[in-house]
DOZALO-376784 format. One line per field, with one value per residue (C-alpha): x, y, z; residue number from 1; residue in one letter. Coordinates in nm, 2 decimals, m for minus. Example, Ala and Ser with C-alpha at 12.3 -4.5 7.8 and 13.67 -1.06 7.14 Angstrom:
<pts>
u (1.23	1.37)
v (m0.45	m0.11)
w (0.78	0.71)
nr (1	2)
rest (A	S)
</pts>
This chain:
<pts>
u (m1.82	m2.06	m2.43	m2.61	m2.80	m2.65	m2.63	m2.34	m2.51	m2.30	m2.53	m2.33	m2.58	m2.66	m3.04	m3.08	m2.97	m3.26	m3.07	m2.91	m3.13	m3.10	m2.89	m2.62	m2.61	m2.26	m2.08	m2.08	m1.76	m1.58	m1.89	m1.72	m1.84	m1.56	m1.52	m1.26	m1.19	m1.37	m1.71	m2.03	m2.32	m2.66	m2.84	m3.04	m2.85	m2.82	m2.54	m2.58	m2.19	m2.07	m2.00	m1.79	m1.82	m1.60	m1.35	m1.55	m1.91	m2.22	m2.48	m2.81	m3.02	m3.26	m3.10	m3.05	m2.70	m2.70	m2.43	m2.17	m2.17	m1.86	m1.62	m1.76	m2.12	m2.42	m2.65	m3.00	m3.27	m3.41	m3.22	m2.98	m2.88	m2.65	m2.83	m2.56	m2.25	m2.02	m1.75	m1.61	m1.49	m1.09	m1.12	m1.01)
v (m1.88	m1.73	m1.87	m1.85	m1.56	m1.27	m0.95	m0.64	m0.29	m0.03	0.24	0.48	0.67	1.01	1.09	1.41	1.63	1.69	1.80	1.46	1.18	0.85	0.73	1.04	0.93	0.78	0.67	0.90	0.83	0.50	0.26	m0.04	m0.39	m0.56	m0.93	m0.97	m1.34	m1.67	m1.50	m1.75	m1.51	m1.68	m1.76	m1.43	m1.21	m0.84	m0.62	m0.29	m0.09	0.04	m0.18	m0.42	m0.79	m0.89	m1.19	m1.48	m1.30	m1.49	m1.34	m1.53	m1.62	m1.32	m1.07	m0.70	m0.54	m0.19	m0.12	m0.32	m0.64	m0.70	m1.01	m1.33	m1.17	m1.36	m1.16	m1.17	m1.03	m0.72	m0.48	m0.75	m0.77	m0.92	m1.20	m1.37	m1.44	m1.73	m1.70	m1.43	m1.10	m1.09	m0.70	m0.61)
w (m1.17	m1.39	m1.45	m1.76	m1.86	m1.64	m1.74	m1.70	m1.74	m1.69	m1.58	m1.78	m2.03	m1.97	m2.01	m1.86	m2.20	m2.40	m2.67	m2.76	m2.96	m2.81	m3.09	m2.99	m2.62	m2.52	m2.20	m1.96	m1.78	m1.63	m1.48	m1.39	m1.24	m1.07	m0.93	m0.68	m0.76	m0.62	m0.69	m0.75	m1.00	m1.00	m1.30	m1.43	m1.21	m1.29	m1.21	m1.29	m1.23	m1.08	m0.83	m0.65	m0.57	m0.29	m0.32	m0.18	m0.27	m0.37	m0.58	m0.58	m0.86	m1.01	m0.81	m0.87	m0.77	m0.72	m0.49	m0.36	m0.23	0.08	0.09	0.15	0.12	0.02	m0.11	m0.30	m0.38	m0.60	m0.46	m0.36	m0.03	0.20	0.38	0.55	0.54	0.46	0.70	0.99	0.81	0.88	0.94	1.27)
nr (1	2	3	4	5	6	7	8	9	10	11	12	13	14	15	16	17	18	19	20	21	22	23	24	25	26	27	28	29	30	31	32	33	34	35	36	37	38	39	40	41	42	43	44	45	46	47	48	49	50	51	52	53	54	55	56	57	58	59	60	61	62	63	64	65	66	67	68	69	70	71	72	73	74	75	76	77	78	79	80	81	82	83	84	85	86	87	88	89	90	91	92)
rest (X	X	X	X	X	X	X	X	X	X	X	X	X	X	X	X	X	X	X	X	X	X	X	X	X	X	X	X	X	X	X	X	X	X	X	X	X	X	X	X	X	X	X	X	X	X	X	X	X	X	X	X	X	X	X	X	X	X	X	X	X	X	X	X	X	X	X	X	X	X	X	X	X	X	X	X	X	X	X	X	X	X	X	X	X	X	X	X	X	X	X	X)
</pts>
């Protein structure tokens, strides 16, 4: 599920070539945001790629991903961060 008013950036501009005018600059590469599946995305929430949201992950509203966010995760905040969790990890 996906709230109103989120935002994808994919973080995949180059800015450090002087030569190029801002209207010449164009994707740098792959810069991917990936859901895993039976992910909840606050309202206003900004993921800037790439990252990864694990299966299961919440993203609060307002928050600010930068880096990836584990299975089951909730996380919030600007950077976002993992705050708790929603059930037991099944790594072992």
């Amino acid at each position: 599920m996906i709230s109103s008013e989120v935002a994808f950036i994919g973080n995949d501009h180059p800015f450090d070539d002087s030569m190029l005018t801002l209207v010449d600059f164009a994707p740098n590469g792959p810069s991917r945001v990936t859901l895993m599946g039976d992910n909840l995305i606050g309202f206003r929430a900004i993921i800037r790629g790439p990252v990864t949201i694990g299966k299961g992950a919440i993203v609060g509203a307002g928050s600010l991903v930068t880096s990836d966010i584990p299975e089951n995760a909730i996380a919030y905040g600007s950077p976002a961060r993992v705050r708790s969790m929603r059930r037991p990890s099944t790594d072992e």
